[in-house]
PAKE-78958 format. One line per 10 residues: for each residue y, x, z of C-alpha. Coordinates in nm, 3 decimals. Example, Ala and Ser with C-alpha at 12.3 -4.5 7.8 and 13.67 -1.06 7.14 Angstrom:
-0.450:1.230:0.780; -0.106:1.367:0.714
This chain:
0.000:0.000:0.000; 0.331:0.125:-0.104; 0.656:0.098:0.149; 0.920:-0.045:0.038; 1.240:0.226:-0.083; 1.445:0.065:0.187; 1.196:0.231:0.461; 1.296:0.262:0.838; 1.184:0.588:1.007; 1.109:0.446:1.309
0.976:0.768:1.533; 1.008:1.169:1.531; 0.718:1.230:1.327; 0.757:1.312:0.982; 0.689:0.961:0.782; 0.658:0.922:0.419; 0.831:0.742:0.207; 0.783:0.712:-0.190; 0.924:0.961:-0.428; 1.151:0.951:-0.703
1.053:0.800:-1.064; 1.067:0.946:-1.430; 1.391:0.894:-1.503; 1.517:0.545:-1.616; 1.523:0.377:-1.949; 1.763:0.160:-2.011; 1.701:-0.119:-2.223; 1.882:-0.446:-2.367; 1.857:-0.820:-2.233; 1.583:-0.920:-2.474
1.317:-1.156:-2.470; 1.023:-0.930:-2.450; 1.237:-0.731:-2.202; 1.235:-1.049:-1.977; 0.875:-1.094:-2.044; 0.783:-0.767:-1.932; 0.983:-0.811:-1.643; 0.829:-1.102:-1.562; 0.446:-0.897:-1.518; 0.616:-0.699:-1.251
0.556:-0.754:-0.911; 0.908:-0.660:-0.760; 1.130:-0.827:-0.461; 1.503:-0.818:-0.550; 1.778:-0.920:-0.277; 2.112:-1.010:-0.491; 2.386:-0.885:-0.289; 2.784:-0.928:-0.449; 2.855:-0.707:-0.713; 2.491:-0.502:-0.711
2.097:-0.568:-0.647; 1.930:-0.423:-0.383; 1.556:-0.306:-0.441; 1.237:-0.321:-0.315; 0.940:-0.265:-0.494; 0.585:-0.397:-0.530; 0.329:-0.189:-0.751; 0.483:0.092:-0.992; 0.745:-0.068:-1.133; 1.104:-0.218:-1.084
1.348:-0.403:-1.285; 1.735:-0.357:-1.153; 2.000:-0.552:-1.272; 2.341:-0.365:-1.205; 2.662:-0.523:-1.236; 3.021:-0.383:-1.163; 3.285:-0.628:-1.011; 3.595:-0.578:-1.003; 3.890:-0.808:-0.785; 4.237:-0.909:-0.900
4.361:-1.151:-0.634; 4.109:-1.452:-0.612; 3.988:-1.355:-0.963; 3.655:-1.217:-0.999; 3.598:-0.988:-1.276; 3.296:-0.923:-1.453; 3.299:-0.572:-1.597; 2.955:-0.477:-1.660; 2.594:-0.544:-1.666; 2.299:-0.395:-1.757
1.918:-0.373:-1.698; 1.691:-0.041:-1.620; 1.297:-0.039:-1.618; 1.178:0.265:-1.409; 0.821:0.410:-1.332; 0.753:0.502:-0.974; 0.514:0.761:-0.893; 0.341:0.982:-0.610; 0.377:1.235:-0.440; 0.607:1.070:-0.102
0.855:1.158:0.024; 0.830:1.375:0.353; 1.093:1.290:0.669; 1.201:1.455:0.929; 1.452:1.339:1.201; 1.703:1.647:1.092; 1.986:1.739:1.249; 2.353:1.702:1.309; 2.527:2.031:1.228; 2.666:2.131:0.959
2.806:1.797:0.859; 2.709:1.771:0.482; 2.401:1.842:0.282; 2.286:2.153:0.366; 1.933:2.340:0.301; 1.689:2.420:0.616; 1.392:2.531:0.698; 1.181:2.161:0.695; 1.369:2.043:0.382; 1.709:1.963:0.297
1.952:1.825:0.568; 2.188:1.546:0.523; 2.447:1.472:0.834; 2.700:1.226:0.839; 2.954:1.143:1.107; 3.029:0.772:1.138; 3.129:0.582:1.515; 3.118:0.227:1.477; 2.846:0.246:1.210; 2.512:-0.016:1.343
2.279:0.120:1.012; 2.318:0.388:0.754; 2.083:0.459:0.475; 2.114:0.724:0.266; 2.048:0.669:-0.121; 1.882:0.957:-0.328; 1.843:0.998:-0.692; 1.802:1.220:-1.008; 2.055:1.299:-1.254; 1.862:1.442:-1.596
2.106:1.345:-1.847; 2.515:1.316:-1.832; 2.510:0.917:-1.850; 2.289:0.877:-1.620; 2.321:0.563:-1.351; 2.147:0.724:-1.068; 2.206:0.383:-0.850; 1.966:0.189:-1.040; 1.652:0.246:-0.868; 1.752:0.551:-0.606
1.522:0.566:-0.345; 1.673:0.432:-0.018; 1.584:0.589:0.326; 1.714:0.395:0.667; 1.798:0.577:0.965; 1.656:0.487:1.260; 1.970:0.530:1.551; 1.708:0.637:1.786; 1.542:0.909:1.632; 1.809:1.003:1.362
2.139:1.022:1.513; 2.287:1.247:1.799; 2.570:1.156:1.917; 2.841:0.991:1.623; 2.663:1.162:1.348; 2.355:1.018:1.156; 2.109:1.287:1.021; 1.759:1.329:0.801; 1.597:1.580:0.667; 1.420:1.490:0.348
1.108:1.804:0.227; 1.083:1.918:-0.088; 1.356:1.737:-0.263; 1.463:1.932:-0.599; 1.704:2.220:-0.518; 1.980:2.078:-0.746; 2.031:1.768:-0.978; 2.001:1.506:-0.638; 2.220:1.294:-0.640; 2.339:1.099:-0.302
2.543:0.853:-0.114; 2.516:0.646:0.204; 2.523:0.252:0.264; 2.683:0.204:0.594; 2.681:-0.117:0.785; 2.830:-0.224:1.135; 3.108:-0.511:1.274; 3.255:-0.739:1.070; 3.539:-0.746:1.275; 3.863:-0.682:1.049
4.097:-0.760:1.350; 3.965:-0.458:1.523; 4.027:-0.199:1.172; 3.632:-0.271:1.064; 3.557:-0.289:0.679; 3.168:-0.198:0.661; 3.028:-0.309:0.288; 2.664:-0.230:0.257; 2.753:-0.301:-0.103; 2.848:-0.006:-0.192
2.721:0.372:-0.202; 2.952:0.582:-0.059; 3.070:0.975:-0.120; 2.979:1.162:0.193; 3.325:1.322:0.316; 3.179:1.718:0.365; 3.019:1.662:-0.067; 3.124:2.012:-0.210; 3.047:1.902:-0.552; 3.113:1.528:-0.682
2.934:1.402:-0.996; 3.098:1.106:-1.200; 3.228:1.103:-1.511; 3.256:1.401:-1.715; 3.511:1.364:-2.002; 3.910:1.281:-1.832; 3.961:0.926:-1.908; 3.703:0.880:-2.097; 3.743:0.478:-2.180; 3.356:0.426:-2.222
3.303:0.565:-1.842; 3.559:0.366:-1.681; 3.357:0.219:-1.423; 3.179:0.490:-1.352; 3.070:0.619:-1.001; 3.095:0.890:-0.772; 2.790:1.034:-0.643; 2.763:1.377:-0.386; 2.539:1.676:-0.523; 2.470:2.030:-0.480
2.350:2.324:-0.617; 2.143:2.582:-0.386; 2.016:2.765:-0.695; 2.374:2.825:-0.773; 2.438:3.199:-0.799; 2.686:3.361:-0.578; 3.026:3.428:-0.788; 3.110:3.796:-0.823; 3.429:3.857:-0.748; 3.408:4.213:-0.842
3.465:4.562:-0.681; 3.817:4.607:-0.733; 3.946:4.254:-0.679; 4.222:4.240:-0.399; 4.417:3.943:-0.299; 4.820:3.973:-0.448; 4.953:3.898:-0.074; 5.258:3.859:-0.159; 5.580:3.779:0.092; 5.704:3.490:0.137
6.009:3.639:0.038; 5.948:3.778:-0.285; 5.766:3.413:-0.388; 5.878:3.275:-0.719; 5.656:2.946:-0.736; 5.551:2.788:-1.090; 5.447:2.373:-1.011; 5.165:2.319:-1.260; 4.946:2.011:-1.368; 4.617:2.200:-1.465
4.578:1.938:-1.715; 4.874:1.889:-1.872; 4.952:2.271:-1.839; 4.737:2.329:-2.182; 4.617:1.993:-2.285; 4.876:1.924:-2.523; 4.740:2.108:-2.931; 5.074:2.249:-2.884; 4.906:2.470:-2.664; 4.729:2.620:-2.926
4.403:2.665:-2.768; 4.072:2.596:-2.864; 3.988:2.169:-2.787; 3.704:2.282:-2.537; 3.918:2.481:-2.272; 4.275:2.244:-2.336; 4.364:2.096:-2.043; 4.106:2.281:-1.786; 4.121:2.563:-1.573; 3.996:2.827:-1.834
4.295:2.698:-1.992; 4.511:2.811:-1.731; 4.388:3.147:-1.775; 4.490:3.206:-2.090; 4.827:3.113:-2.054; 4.861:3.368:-1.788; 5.100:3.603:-1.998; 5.320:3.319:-2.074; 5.359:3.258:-1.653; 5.426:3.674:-1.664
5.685:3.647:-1.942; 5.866:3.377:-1.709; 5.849:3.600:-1.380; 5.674:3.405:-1.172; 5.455:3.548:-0.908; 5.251:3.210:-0.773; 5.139:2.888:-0.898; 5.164:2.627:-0.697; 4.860:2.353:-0.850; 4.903:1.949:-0.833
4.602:1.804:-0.683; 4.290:1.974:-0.779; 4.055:1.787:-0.545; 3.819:1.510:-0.713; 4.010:1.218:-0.809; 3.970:0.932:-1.048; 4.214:0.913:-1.256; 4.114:0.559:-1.407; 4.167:0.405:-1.104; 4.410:0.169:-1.216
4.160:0.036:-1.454; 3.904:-0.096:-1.236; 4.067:-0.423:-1.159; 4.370:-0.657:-1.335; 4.716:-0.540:-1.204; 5.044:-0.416:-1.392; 4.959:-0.086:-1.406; 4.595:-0.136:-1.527; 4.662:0.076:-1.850; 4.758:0.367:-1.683
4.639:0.709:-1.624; 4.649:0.944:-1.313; 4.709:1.253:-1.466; 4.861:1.419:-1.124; 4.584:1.336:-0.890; 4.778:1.217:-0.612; 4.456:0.978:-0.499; 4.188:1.197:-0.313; 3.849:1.111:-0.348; 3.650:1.418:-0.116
3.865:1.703:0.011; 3.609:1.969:-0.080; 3.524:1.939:-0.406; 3.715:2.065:-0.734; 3.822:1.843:-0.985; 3.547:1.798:-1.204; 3.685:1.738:-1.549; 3.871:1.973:-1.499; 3.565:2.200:-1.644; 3.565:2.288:-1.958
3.385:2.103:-2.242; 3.293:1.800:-2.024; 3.122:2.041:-1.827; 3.045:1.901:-1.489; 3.097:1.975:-1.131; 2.921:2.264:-1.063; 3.075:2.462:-1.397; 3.446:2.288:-1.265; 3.363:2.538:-0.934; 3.294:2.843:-1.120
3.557:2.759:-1.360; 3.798:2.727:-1.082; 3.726:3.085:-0.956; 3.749:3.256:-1.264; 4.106:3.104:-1.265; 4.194:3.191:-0.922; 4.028:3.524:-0.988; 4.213:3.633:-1.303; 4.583:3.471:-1.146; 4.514:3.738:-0.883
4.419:4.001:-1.130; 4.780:3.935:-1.295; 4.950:3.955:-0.940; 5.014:3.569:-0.906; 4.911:3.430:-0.632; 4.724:3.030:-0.639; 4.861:2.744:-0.383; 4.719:2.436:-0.382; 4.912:2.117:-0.400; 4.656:1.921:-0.102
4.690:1.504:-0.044; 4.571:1.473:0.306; 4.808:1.231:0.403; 4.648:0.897:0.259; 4.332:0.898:0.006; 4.243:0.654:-0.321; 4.063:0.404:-0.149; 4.445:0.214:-0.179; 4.496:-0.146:0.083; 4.303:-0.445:0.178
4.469:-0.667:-0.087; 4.286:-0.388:-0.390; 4.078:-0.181:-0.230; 3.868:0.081:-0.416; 3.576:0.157:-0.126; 3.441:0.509:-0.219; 3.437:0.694:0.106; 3.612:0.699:0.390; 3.686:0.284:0.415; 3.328:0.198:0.398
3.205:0.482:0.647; 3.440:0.422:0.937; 3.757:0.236:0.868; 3.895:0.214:1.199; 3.844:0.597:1.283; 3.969:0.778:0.902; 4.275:0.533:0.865; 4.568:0.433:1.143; 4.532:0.094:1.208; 4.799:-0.144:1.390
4.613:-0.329:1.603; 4.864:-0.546:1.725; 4.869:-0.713:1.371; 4.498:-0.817:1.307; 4.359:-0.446:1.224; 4.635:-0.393:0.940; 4.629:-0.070:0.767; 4.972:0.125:0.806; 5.145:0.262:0.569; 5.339:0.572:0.559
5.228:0.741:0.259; 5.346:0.441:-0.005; 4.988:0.446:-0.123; 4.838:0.146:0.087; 4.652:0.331:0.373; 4.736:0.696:0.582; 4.487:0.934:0.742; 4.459:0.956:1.051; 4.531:1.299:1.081; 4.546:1.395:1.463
4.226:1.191:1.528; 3.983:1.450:1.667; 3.724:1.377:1.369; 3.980:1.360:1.090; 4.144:1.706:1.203; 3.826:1.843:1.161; 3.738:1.742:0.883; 4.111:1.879:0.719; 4.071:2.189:0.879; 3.727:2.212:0.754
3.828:2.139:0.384; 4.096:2.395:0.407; 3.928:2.690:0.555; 3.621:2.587:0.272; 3.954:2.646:-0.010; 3.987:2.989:0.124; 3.660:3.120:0.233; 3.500:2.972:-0.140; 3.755:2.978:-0.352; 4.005:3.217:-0.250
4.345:3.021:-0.274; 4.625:3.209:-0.114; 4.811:2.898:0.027; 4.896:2.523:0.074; 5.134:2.253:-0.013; 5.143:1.966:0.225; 5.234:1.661:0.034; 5.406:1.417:0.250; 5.341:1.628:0.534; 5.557:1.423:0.740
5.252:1.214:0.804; 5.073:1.518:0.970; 5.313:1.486:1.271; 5.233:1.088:1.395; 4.986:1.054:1.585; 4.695:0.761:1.562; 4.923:0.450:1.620; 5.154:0.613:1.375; 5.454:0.682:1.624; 5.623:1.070:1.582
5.446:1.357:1.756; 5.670:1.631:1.881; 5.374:1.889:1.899; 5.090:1.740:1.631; 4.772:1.905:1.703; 4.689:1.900:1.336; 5.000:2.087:1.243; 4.943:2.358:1.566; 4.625:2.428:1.473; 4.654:2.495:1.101
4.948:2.735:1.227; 4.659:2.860:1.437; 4.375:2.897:1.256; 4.239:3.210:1.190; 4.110:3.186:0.884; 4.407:3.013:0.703; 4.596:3.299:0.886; 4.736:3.499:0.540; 4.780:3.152:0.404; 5.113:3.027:0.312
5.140:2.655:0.455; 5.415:2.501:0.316; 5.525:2.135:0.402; 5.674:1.876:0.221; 5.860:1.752:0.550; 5.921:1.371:0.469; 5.690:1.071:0.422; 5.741:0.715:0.296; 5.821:0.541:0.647; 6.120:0.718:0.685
6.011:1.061:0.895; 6.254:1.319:0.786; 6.170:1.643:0.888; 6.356:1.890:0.662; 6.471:2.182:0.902; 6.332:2.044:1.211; 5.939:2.049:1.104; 5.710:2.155:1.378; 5.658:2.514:1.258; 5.491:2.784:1.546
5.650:3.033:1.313; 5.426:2.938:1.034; 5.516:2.659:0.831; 5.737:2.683:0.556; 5.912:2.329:0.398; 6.025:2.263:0.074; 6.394:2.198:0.117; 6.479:1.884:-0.017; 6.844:1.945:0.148; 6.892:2.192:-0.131
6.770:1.961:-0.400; 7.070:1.714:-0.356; 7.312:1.927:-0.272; 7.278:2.131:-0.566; 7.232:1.840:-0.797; 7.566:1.679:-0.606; 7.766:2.021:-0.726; 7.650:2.052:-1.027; 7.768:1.716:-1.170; 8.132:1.778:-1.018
8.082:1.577:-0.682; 8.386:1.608:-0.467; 8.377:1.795:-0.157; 8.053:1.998:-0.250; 8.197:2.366:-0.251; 8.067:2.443:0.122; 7.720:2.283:0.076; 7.657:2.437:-0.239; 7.729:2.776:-0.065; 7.546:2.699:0.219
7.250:2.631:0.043; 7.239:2.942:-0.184; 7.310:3.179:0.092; 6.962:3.018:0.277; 7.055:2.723:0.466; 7.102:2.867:0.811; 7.214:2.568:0.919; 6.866:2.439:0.884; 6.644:2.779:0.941; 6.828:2.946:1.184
6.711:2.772:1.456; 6.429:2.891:1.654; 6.494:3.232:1.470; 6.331:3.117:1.121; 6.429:3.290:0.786; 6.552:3.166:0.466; 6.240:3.201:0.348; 6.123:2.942:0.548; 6.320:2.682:0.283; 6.175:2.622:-0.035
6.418:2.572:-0.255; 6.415:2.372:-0.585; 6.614:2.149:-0.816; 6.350:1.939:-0.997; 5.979:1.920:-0.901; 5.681:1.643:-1.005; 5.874:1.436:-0.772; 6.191:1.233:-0.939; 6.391:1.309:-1.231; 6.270:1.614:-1.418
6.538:1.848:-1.571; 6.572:1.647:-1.885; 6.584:1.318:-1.705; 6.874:1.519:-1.491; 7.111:1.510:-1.757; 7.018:1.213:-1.951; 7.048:0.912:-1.741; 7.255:0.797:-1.428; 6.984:0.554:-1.331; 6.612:0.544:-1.319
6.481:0.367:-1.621; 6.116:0.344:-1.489; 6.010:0.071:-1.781; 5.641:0.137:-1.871; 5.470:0.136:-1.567; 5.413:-0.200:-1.463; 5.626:-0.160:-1.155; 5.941:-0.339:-1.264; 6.207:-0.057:-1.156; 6.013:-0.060:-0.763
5.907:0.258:-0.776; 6.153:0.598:-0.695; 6.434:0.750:-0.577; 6.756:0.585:-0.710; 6.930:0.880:-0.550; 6.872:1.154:-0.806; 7.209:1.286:-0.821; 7.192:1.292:-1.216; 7.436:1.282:-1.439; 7.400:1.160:-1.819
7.663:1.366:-1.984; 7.865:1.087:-2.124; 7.527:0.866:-2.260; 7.266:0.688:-2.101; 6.959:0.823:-2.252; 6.823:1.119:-2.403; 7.053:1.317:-2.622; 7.078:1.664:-2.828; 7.349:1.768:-2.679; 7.238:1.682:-2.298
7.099:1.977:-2.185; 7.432:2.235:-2.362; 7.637:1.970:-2.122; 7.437:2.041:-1.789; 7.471:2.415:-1.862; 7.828:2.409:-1.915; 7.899:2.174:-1.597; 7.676:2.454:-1.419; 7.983:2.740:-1.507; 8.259:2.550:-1.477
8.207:2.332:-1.174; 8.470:2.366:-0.901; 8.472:2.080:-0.653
């Protein structure tokens, strides 16, 4: 007698469980299709959205379907049908244990250890990936974890024998209270991205329209080879001093044919690498990378709204915080090429003396509000603990970032979990610094209110590892925590200087009265840095950035004209400072103007 996939491991002993199948077939909604289904012996329990499997001889049929909410609207996006072969041997269990959070390889097997508090059941869900297209949901083999046997303290752990040493791919179903009042929002129907996942499979081509539903599953690699580094590679250490910071969108950096590079590396990180003496031409000395952490950038596209034709090219939506953007690779090459990609970037930057900071999102992630929320992670594994919740109005999510949730940062688990993520960026790949975006957010504490000492904040100052690091904070967020000059430092953290920004902007176009700030803020804003004995180089300072106007905008319009975007105007600064030379809109002559106005001005 076969168990069923969904099997409890009920003691300490090591049970057995059945294995994985050939890999799956997928075939159309015929007649004989329905006919053979109908000569299997199978047990299906229809949950919303996806089918839940249990099986009977050596055979299953799953229907899949992908549902997407708009409102009250239900939206049917797709469905399809797989027919897969199950065969010995079992699978061999082991209780496992807690540490290192993750997947990680031991000596019984391969160790799986997730953290979750208020979780009543987890299961994780295992399957093989032999082709690029594959579904991996439909039929993965389903193991429930038994509280008593696999789970010390808040963190749920098995150790599974003889799994395949790379192509697995995993998630977890996590159940517990229904309770939204008290920040709950357990959804056994969906297979969630484990939080410590170095490498994140979905799909492999950027915004590729056939793939837009597509999923993200955890893997790994312990076949990988180690990357060599090589003898004579040194880190640029630069000071903080000397820095002369590029802002760069991997993709867009090379993506354009403009850049004149071959179709397979445009837009990736080997892309990056050969534009190298193009950043030495401009005398730059670091690069300073938007988001590079997994993110879907179709995630606009997954359910009706005004922006559901757009494209997140920036990244500004985390998915996992340890695992490189995976189209990123070259040639639709995958997650584990995107990591060995990544390091021949950050190795050859450092070869040319420039040093790599990463632009990092850990203020809020993708998983959005409760009106559209996009479960992948964090949500669906422990709501209440990842997220700051006001629980004096019915377990709302709060909202500092603009995005529709924020991280709980200084929770005990969450902290970890950053400082984790950034100490893997350095150890693994290298990177020589930071970016905090909205970093603001770092400093409240898990009701939301305005720490004066954030533990977070201390101990990345702290940290030992991250101790040659640049950290470098954006010092504002979106509910009105404006930190520029006063951001809790520990004679560590740099900010960018937003102070500078406007003040220089304000000059520029002939404000009155600007003389004084204008000197102020190219002689290094002492009023802002002196305190507590800090340097100038403790201000970042910059005119444009992703952030707002860019140059062009700058002198081409005296008002935002954000038209295409499906947010009617709502979204943006409308204090840019800009000036349109005498036209509203883009002109020739625009850019001749702004230069001109920057010799001649004399407020």
């Amino acid at each position: 007698m076969m168990l069923p996939h969904s099997a409890l491991l009920s003691n300490s002993l090591p049970t057995r469980v059945p294995a994985f199948g050939v890999h799956p077939i997928i075939i159309s909604r015929s007649k004989s299709s329905e006919r053979a289904a109908s000569s299997v012996k199978r047990s299906q329990q229809r949950v919303s959205g996806e089918v839940r499997q249990e099986f009977g001889d050596r055979c299953q049929m799953t229907s899949f379907v992908h549902a997407a909410r708009g409102g009250d609207q239900s939206v049917l996006a797709e469905e399809e049908e797989a027919f897969q072969t199950i065969k010995s041997p079992m699978l061999k269990v082991f209780p496992g244990q807690a540490h290192p959070l993750g997947v990680s390889e031991v000596e019984s097997g391969t160790n799986f250890a997730i953290f979750s508090e208020n979780a009543t059941s987890v299961t994780l869900c295992l399957g093989i990936q032999r082709g690029v297209n594959d579904k991996p949901d439909q039929g993965m083999v389903e193991l429930s974890l038994d509280p008593q046997v696999n789970k010390t303290g808040d963190i749920w752990h098995i150790c599974v024998e003889d799994l395949p040493r790379n192509n697995v791919l995993y998630g977890y179903r996590v159940d517990g209270s229904g309770d939204w009042h008290h920040g709950h929002r357990f959804d056994t129907r969906n297979i969630l991205l484990d939080p410590y996942a170095k490498l994140v499979e979905g799909r492999r081509i950027f915004a590729d329209a056939n793939n837009k539903m597509s999923k993200f599953f955890a893997t790994y690699d312990f076949d990988c080879v180690p990357f060599d580094w090589g003898e004579n590679y040194k880190l640029p250490n630069i000071p903080e001093k000397d820095l002369v910071i590029y802002e760069m969108n991997v993709r867009a950096f090379t993506a354009d044919e403009s850049s004149r590079l071959d179709p397979e590396i445009r837009g990736s990180y080997l892309g990056v690498i050969e534009k190298i003496p193009h950043l030495l031409e401009l005398g730059i000395n670091a690069v300073e990378l938007l988001p590079v952490f997994e993110f879907d950038e179709m995630e606009f596209q997954r359910c009706p709204n005004p922006r559901d034709h757009m494209i997140n090219t920036w990244g500004y939506s985390t998915i996992n915080f340890f695992a490189p953007m995976s189209r990123y690779a070259s040639n639709g090459g995958g997650p584990l090429n995107a990591s060995r990609e990544f390091k021949e970037m950050v190795k050859a930057l450092h070869n040319a003396g420039i040093e790599v900071i990463l632009d990092v999102v850990y203020n809020h992630t993708n998983e959005a509000d409760d009106e559209n929320p996009y479960t992948t992670s964090f949500r669906g594994i422990d709501n209440k603990v990842y997220y700051m919740i006001d629980l004096n109005n019915n377990g709302q999510l709060l909202n500092f970032s603009g995005c529709g949730n924020t991280l709980n940062c200084n929770h005990p688990v969450v902290m970890e979990l950053i400082l984790d993520s950034l100490r893997h960026w350095v150890v693994e790949y290298h990177v020589d610094g930071f970016r905090f975006d909205l970093a603001s957010v770092l400093c409240r504490g898990i009701d939301g209110s305005p720490l004066s000492a954030p533990p977070l904040v201390k101990a990345i100052a702290k940290d030992s590892i991250l101790s040659r690091c640049k950290i470098i904070a954006e010092p504002w967020d979106c509910g009105g925590l404006y930190l520029v000059g006063k951001f809790p430092n520990w004679d560590r953290w740099a900010e960018w200087n937003g102070k500078y920004r406007d003040d220089v902007r304000r000059f520029i176009k002939g404000d009155t009265g600007m003389k004084g700030g204008f000197a102020t803020r190219i002689a290094g804003s002492a009023d802002l840095y002196r305190v507590n004995k800090r340097k100038p180089c403790h201000g970042i300072n910059f005119v444009i950035a992703h952030d707002g106007f860019t140059l062009y905008d700058l002198v081409s319009y005296n008002f935002k004209h954000n038209d295409n975007n499906g947010e009617g105007g709502n979204d943006g600064s409308n204090d840019n400072f800009s000036w349109n030379c005498g036209f509203e809109g883009r002109s020739e002559f625009s850019i001749s103007y702004f230069w001109t106005s920057a010799r001649y001005s004399d407020s």
